[in-house]
Every structure is written in structure tokens, then in C-alpha cells.
N, C-alpha and C positions, 0 to 999 in steps of 0.2 A: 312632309309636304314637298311637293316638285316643286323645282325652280322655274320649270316652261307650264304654259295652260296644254291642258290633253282635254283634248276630242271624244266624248263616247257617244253611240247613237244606239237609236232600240224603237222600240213601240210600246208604248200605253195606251190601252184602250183604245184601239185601231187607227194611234195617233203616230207617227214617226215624228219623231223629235232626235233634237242634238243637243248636246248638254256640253258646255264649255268649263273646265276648271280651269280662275286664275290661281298662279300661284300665291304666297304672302308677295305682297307689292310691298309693303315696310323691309321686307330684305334682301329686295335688291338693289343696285345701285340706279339711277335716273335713268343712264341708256338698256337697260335691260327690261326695265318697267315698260319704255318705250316701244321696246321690239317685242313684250310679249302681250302687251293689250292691243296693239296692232295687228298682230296672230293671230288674237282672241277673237277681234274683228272679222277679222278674213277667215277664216276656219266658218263664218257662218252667210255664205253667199244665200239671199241678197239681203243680209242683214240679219242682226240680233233684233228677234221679236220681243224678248224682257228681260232684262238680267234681276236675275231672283237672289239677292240677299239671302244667304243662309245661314241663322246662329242658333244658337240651342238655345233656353229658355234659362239664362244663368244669367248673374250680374258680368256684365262687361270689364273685362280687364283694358286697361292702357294701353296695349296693342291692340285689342281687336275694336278700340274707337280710332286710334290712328290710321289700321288699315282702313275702317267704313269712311274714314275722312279724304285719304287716297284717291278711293274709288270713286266716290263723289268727285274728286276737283278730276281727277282723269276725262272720266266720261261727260261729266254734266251735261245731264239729263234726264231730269227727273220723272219724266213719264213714263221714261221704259225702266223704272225698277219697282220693286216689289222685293218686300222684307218677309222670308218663311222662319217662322220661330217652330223652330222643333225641340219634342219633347218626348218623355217615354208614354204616356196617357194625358188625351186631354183634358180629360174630364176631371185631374188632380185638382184644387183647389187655390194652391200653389200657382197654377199656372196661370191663372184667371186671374190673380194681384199682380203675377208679374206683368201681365200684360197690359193690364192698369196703371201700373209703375212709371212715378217721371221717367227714370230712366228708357223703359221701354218705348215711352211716347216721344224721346228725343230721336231715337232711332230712327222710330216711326216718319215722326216729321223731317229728318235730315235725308231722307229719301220718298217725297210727299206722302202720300197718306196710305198708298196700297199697301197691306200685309195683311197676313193669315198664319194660324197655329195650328202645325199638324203634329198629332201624335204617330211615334213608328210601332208602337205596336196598340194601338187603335182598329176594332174591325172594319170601321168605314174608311178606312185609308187611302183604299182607291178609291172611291167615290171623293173622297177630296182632292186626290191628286188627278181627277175628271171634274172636277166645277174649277180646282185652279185654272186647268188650261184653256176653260170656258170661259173664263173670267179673261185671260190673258187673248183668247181670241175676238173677244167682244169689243175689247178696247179699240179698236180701229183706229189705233196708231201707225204711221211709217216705223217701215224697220230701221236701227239704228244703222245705220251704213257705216262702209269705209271713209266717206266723204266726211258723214258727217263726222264721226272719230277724228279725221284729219283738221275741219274746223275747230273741233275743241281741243285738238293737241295746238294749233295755231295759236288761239285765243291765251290758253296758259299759259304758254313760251310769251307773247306779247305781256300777257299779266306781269309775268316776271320782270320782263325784263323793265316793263315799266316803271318797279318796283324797284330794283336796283336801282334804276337813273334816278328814281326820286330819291333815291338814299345816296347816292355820289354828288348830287345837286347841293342836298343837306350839307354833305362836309364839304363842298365848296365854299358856301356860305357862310360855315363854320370859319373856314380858315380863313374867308376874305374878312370877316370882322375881328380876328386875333392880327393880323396884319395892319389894319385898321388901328386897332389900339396901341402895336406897338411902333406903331411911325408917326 
């Protein structure tokens, strides 16, 4: 996997589309995260119209809930995403529990409620990856801006840091009552 998000563009079904790849966000350090979900941003003037979750139809390991938790506190906003669960056929059995599956529905809900299971080697394939972006143009959401990206990098850094003062405050408190007792 890259360390920077890459840019691809094409056409689907007389669609021109751009497809943004972030890198793993769990391994890089916080200013790199920074500089490349802000890329990831800007790389799609005037805006990201959905950022689409993509996992394969497998029980989730430890990293790949830490990264969907990232990417949540990064962007937050939940209307522009969308969870694709892919798989080798849909029509497995298999794939129909998983999707069922607490687990799957935590996903589900941790990025509201939109998602869809495509098989890659499915004959109606494109005809799904043509009612996806039907789906994704219906939604008559604003695109995710720069702006607004820069509101929610704001908003986290404030979260934080509010979060440290409350824990510096703490061991103030802490230490003015062992002060306390020993005078």
C-alpha cells in the first residue's frame, strides 16, 4: 500500500468519475495523515461526492476497525460515505450472514446506514456499479469540500486539545489535594 492517496479517473458507463486512494491512516504519523487527507480533498475539485468504504466480506481484523475509526474521526461526516462489501459471488450464502452479522452491522452503522455488496466476478456487475452511482447521484448532498475538511480538522484539534486540558486540570486537582493533606 502507498503512503500518499493516488488519483485515478476513467469512465463508467458514460460516467467520468475520479477515484481517490487513501493510504493506511494507522501508519502514518498525525502530520502525514494531515497532509494526505487534505490532498485527498483537493485532488477532487469541488468536492468529494462520497467516499465509499471498501472491505471484502471477511471478519474484520484490529487494524482494519482502527483504520474505519480514523477515517470517521478524520472526515466526520457521515453522509458522504457509503460501506462496499466485496466479494468473489454474491449470491454465496456466506455472504448473506455476513451481512447480517453484528459485526457487519457495526460497520454499517459506524458510517450511517448506506452500503451495498458487490460481487467481482458477478455478471451484473456493472449494472451494479451503474445503480451505485445512481444511488450516490440521487442523494442530493453538497460535496465534501475543502472547507468543510478544514472545519473538521479544526473541530478534532479543538476536541483534543480540550481533552488534554481536561486531563492537565485533573492532575492539578490531583496535586492540589496531596498538598492539601500534606500541610
Amino acid at each position: 500500500m502507498s503512503k500518499v492517496c493516488r488519483k485515478r479517473e476513467g469512465t463508467i458507463h458514460g460516467r467520468q468519475i475520479s477515484v481517490i486512494e487513501l493510504p493506511a491512516l494507522t501508519q502514518l504519523s498525525e502530520e502525514e495523515v494531515m497532509r494526505e487527507t487534505l490532498r485527498c480533498v483537493s485532488l477532487c475539485d469541488p468536492g468529494v461526492h462520497h467516499f465509499i468504504l471498501v472491505t471484502p466480506v471477511t471478519p474484520l481484523t484490529n487494524e482494519d476497525k482502527a483504520e474505519m475509526e480514523k477515517i470517521k474521526e478524520i472526515f466526520n461526516s457521515l453522509e458522504h460515505f457509503m460501506v462496499l462489501f466485496i466479494t468473489e459471488r454474491t449470491a454465496d450464502k456466506r455472504v448473506s450472514d455476513f451481512v447480517k452479522s453484528t459485526e457487519s452491522q457495526s460497520v454499517v452503522s459506524l458510517y450511517g446506514s448506506w452500503h451495498t455488496v458487490m460481487g467481482l466476478k458477478d455478471q451484473k456487475n456493472l449494472e451494479k456499479i451503474s445503480d451505485l452511482f445512481d444511488c450516490i447521484e440521487n442523494m442530493k448532498i453538497e460535496p465534501y469540500s475543502l472547507q468543510m475538511h478544514i472545519r473538521a480538522s479544526e473541530k478534532r484539534v479543538r476536541h483534543e486539545l480540550q481533552e488534554k486540558l481536561r486531563v492537565k486540570d485533573d492532575e492539578i486537582k490531583e496535586l492540589q489535594q496531596k498538598i492539601k493533606t500534606l500541610g
